[in-house]
N, CA, C and O atoms as a GROMACS GRO file, in nm:
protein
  408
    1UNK      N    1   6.058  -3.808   0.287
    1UNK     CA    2   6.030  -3.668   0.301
    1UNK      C    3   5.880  -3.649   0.314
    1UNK      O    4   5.808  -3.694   0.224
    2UNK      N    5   5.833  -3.593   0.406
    2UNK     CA    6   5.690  -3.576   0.420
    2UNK      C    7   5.644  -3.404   0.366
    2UNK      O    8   5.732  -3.319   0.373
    3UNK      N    9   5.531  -3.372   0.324
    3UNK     CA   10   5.452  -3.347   0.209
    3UNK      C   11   5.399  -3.195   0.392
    3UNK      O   12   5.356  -3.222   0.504
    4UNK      N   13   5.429  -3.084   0.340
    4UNK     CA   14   5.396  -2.986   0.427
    4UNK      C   15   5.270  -2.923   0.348
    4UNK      O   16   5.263  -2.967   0.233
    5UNK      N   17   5.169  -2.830   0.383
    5UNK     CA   18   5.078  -2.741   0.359
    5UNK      C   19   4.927  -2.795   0.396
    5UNK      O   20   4.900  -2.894   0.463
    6UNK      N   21   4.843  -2.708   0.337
    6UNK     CA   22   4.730  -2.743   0.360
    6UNK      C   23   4.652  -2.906   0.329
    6UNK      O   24   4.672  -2.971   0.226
    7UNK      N   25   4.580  -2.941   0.418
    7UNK     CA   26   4.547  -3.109   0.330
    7UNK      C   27   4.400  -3.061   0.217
    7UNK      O   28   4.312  -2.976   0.222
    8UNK      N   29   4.432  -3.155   0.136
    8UNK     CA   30   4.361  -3.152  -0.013
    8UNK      C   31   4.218  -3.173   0.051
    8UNK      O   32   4.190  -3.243   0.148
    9UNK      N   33   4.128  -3.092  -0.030
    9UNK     CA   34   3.997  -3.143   0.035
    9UNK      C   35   3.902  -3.237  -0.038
    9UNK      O   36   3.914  -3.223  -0.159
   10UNK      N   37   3.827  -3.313  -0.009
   10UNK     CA   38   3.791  -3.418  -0.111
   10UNK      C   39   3.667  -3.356  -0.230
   10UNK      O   40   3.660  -3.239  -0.267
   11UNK      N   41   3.585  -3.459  -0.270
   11UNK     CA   42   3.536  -3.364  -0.378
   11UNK      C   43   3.422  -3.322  -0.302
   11UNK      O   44   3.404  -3.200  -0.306
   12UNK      N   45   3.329  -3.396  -0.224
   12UNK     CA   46   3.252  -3.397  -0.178
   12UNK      C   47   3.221  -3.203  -0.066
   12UNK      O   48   3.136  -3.114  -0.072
   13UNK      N   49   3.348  -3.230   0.018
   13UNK     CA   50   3.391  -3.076   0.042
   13UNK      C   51   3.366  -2.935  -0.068
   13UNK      O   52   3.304  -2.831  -0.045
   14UNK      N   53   3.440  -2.979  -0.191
   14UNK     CA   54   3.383  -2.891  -0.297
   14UNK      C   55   3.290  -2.888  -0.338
   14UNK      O   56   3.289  -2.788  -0.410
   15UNK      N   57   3.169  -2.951  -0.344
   15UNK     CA   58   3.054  -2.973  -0.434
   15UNK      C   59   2.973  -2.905  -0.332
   15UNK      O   60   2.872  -2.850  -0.376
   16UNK      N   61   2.996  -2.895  -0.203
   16UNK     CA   62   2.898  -2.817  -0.115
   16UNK      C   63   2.920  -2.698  -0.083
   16UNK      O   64   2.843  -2.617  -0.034
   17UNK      N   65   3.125  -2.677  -0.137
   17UNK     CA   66   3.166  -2.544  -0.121
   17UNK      C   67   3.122  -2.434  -0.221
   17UNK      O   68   3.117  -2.312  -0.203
   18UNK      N   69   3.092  -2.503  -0.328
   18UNK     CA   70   3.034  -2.430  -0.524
   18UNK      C   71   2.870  -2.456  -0.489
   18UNK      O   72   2.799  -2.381  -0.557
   19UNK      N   73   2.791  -2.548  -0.396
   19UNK     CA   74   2.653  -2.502  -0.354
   19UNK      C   75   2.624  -2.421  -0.278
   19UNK      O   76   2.534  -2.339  -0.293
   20UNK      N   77   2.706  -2.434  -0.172
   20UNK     CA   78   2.651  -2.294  -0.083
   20UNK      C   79   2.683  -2.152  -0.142
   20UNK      O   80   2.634  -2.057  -0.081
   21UNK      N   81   2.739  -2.133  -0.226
   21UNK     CA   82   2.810  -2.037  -0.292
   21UNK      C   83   2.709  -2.005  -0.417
   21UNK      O   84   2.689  -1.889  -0.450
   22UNK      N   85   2.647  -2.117  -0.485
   22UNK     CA   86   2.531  -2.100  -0.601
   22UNK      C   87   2.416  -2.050  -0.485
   22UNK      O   88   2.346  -1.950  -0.499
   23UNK      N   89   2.414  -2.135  -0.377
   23UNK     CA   90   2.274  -2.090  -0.322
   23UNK      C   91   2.276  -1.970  -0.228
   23UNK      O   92   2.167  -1.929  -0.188
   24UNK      N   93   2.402  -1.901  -0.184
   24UNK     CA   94   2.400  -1.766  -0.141
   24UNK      C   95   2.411  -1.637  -0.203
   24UNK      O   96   2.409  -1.525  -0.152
   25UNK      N   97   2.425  -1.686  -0.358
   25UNK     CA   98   2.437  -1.596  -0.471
   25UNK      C   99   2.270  -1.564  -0.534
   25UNK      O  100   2.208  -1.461  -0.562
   26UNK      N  101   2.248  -1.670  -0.535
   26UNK     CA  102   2.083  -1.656  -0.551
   26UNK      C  103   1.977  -1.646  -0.431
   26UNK      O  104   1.855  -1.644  -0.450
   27UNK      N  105   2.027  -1.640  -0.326
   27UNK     CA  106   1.936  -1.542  -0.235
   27UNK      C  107   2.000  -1.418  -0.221
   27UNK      O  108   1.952  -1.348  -0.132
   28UNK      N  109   2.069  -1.382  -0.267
   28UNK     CA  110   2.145  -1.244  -0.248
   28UNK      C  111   2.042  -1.154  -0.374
   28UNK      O  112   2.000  -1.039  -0.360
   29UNK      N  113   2.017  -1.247  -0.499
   29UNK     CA  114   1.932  -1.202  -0.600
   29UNK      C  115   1.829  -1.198  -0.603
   29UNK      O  116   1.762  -1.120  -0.671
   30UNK      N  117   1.773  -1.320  -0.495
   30UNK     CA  118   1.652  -1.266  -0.460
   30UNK      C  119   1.598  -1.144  -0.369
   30UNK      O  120   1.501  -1.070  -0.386
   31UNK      N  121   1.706  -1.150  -0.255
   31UNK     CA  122   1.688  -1.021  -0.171
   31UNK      C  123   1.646  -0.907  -0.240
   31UNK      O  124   1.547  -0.841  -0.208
   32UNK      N  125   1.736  -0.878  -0.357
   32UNK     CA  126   1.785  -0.775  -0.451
   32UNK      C  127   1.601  -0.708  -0.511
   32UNK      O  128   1.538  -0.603  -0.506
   33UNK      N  129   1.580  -0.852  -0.563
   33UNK     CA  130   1.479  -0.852  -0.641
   33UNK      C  131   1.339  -0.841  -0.538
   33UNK      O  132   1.226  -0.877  -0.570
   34UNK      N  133   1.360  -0.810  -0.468
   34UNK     CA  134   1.220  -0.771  -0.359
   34UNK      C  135   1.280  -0.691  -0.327
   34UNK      O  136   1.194  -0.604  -0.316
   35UNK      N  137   1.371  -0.645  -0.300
   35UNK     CA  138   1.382  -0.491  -0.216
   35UNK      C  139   1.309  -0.411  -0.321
   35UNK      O  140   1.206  -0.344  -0.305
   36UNK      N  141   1.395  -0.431  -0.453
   36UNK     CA  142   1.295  -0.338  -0.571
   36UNK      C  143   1.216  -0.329  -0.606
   36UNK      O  144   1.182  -0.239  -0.682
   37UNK      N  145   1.129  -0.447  -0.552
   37UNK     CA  146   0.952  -0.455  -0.593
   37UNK      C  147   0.914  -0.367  -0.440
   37UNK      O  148   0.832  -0.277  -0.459
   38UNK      N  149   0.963  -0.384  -0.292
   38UNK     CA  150   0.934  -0.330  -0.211
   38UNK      C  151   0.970  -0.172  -0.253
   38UNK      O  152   0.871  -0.100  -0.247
   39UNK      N  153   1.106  -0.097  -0.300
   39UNK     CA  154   1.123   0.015  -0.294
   39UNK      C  155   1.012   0.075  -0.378
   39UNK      O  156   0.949   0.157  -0.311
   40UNK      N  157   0.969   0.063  -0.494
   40UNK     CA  158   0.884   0.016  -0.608
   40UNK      C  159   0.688   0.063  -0.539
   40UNK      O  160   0.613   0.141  -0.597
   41UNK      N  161   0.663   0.005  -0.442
   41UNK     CA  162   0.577   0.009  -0.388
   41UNK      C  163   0.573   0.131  -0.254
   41UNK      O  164   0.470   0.161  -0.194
   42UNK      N  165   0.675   0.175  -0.232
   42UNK     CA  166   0.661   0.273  -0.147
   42UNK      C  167   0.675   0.362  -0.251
   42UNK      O  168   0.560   0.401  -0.270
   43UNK      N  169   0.759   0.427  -0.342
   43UNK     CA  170   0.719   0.481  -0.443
   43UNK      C  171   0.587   0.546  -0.507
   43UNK      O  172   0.551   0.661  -0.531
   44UNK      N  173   0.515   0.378  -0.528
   44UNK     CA  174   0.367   0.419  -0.549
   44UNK      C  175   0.277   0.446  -0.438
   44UNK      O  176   0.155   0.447  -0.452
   45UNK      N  177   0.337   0.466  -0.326
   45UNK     CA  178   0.230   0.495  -0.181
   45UNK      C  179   0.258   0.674  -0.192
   45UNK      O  180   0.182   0.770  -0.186
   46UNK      N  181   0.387   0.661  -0.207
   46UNK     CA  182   0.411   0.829  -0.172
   46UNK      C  183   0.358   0.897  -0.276
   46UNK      O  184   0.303   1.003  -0.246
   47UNK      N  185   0.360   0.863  -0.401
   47UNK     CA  186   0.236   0.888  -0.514
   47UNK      C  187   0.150   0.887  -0.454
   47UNK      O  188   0.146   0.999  -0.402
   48UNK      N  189   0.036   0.807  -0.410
   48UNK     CA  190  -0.109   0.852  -0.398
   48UNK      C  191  -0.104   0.891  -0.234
   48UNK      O  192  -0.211   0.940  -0.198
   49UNK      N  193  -0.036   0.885  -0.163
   49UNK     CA  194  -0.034   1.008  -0.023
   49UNK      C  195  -0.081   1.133  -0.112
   49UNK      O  196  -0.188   1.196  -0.111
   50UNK      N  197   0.038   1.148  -0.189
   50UNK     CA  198   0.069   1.335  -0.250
   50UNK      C  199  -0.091   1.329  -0.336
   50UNK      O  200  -0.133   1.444  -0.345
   51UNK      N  201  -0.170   1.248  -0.387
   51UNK     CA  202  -0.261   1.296  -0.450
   51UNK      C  203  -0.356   1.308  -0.340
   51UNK      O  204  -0.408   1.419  -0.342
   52UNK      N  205  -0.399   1.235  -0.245
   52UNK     CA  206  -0.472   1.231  -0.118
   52UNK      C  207  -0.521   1.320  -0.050
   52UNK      O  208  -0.620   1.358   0.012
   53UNK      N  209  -0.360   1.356  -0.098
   53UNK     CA  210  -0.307   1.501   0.054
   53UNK      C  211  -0.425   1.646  -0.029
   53UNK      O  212  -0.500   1.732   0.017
   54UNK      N  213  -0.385   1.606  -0.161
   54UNK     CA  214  -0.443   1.717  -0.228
   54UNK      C  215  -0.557   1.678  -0.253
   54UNK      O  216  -0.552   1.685  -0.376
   55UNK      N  217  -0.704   1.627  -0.219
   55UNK     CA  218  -0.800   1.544  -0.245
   55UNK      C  219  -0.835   1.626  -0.104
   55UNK      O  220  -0.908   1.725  -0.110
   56UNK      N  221  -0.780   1.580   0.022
   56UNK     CA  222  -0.810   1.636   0.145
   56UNK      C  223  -0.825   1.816   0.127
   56UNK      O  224  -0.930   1.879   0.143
   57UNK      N  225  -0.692   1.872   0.092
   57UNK     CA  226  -0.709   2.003   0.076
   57UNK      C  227  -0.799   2.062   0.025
   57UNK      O  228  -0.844   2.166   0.073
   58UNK      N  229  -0.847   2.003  -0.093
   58UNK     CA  230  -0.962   2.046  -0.190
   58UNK      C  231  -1.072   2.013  -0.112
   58UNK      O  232  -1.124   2.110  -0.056
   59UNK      N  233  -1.121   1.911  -0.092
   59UNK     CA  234  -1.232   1.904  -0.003
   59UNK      C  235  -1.257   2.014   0.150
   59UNK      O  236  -1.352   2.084   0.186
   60UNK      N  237  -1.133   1.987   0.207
   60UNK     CA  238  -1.110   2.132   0.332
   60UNK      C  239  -1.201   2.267   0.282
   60UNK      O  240  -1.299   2.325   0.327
   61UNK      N  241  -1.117   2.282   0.171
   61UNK     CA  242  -1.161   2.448   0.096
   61UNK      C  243  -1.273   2.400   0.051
   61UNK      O  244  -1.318   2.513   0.032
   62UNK      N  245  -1.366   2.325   0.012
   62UNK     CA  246  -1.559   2.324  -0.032
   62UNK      C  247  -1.617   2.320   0.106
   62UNK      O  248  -1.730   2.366   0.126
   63UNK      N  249  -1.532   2.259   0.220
   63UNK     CA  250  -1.594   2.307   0.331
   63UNK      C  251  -1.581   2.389   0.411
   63UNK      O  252  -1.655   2.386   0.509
   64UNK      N  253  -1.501   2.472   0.401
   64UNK     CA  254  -1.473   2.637   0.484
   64UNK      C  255  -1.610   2.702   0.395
   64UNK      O  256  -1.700   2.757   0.458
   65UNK      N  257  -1.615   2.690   0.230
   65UNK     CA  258  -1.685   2.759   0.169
   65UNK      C  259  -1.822   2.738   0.206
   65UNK      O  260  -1.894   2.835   0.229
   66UNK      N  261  -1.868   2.614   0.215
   66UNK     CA  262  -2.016   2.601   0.281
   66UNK      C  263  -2.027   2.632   0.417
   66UNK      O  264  -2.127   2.685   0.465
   67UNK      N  265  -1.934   2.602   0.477
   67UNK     CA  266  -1.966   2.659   0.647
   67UNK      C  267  -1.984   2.821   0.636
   67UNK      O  268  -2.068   2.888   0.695
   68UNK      N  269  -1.900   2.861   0.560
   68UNK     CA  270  -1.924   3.020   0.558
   68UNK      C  271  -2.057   3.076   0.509
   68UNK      O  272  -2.119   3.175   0.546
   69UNK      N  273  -2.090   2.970   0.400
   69UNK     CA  274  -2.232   3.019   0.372
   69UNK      C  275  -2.327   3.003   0.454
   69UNK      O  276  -2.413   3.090   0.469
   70UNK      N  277  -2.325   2.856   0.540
   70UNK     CA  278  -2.440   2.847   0.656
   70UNK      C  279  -2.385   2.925   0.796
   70UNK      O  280  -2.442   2.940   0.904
   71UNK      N  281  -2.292   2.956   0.765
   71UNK     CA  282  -2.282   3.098   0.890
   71UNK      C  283  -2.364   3.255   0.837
   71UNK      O  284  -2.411   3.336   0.917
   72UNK      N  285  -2.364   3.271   0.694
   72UNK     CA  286  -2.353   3.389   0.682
   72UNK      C  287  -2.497   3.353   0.715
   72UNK      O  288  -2.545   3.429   0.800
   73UNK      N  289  -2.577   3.261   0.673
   73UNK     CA  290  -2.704   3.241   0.681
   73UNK      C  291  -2.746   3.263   0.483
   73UNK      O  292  -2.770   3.176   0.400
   74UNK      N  293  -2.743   3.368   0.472
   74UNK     CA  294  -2.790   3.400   0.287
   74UNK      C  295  -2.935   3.491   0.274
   74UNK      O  296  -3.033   3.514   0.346
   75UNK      N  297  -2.899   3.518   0.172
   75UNK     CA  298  -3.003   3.632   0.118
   75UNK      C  299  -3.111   3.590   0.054
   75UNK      O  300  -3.100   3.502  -0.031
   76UNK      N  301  -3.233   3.647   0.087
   76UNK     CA  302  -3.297   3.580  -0.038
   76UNK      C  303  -3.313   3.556  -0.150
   76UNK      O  304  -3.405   3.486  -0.192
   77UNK      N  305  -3.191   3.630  -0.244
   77UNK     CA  306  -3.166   3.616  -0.363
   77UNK      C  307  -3.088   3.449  -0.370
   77UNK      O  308  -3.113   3.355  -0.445
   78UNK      N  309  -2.985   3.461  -0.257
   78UNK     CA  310  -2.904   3.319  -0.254
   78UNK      C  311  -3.001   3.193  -0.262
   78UNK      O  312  -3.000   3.102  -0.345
   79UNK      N  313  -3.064   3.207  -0.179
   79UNK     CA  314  -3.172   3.072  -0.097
   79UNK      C  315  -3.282   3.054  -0.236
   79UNK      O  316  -3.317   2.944  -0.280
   80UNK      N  317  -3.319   3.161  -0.282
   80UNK     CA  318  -3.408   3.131  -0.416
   80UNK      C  319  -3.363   3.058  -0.558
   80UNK      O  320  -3.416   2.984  -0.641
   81UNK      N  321  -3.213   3.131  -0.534
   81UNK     CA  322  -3.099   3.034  -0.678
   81UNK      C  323  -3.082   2.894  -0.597
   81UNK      O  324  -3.068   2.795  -0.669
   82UNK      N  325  -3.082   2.880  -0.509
   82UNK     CA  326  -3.030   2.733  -0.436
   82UNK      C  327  -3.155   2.651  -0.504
   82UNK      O  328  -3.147   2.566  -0.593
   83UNK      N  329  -3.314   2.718  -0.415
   83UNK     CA  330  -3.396   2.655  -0.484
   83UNK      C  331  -3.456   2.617  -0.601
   83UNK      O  332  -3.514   2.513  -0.632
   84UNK      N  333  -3.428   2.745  -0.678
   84UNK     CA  334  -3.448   2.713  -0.812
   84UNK      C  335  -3.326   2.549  -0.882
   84UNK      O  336  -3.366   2.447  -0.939
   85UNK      N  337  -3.256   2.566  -0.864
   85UNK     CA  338  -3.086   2.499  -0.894
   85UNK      C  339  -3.154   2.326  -0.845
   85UNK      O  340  -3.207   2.234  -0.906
   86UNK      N  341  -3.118   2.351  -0.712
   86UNK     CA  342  -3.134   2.204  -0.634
   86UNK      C  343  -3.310   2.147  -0.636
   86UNK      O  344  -3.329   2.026  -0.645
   87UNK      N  345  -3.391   2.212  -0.630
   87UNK     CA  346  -3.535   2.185  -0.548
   87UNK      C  347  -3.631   2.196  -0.706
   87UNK      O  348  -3.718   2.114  -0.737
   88UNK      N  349  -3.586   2.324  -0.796
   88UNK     CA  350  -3.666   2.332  -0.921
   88UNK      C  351  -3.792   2.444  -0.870
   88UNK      O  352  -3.904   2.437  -0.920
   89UNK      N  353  -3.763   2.530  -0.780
   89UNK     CA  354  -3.835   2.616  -0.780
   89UNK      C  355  -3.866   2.702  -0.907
   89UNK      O  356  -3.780   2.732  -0.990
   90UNK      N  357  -3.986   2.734  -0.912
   90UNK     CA  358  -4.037   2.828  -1.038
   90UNK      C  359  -4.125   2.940  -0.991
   90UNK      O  360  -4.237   2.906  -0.953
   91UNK      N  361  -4.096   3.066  -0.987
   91UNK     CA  362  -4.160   3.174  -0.944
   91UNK      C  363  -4.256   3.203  -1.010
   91UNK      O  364  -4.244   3.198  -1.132
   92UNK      N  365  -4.343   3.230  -0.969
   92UNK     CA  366  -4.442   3.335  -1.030
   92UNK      C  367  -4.411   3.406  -1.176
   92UNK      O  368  -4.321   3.489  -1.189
   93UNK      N  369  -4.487   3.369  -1.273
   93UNK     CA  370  -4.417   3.457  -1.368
   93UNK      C  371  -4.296   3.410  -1.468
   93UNK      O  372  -4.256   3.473  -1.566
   94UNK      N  373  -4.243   3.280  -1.419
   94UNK     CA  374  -4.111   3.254  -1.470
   94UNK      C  375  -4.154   3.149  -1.620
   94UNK      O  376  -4.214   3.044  -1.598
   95UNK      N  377  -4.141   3.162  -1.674
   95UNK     CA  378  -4.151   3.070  -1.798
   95UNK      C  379  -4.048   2.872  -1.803
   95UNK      O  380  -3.928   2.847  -1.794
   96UNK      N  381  -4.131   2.807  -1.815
   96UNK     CA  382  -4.025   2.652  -1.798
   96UNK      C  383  -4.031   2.630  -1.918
   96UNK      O  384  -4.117   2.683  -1.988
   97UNK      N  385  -3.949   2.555  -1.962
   97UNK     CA  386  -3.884   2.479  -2.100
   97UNK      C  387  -3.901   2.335  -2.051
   97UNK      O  388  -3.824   2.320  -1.957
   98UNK      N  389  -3.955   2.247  -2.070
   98UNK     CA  390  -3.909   2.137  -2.127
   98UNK      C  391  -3.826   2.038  -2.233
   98UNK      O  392  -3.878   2.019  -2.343
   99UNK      N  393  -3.731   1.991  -2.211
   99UNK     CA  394  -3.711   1.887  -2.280
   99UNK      C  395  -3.717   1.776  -2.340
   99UNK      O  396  -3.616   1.711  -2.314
  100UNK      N  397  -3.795   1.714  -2.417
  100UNK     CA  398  -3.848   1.619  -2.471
  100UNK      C  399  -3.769   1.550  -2.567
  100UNK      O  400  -3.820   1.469  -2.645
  101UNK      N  401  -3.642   1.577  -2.568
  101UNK     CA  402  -3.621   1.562  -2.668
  101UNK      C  403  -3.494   1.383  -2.644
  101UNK      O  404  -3.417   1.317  -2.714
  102UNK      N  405  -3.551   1.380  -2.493
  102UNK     CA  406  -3.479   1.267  -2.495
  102UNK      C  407  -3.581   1.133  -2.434
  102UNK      O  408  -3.535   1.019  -2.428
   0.00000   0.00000   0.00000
């Protein structure tokens, strides 16, 4: 009587069938494990875009505000606080303080 079904596979067959199977399980974990360091990192991009974005805006608005001032041109009250402020102008009359104390 002869012996019907599938033929037996040797061991050698199995030992590469339980490796490719260890070693497609652990690149499947590795995939895994970089997508999430990649998702992870776009994450932190779209974080500092959104602070950027608002870094740009803020800067936009200090410069509408100075262009408007060197359009309006300024008063001489303006141009005298600038100088006093930035340059250390001292008018006529004005009393200075020093600090010495550092």
């Amino acid at each position: 009587m002869a012996k019907t079904g599938a033929p037996k596979k040797s061991r050698r067959q199995l030992r590469l069938g339980l490796f490719g199977k260890l070693l497609l399980a652990s690149l499947i974990v590795a995939l895994g494990l970089q997508l999430y360091r990649l998702r992870t990192q776009v994450e932190q991009a779209e974080t500092q875009k959104v602070l950027l974005s608002e870094q740009v805006r803020s800067s936009q608005q200090g410069n509408d505000h100075l262009q408007k001032a060197i359009d309006g041109g300024g008063t001489q009250d303006q141009m005298e606080q600038i100088a006093r402020d930035e340059l250390g102008l001292v008018a006529p009359g004005d009393r200075v303080f020093y600090d010495v104390s550092n």
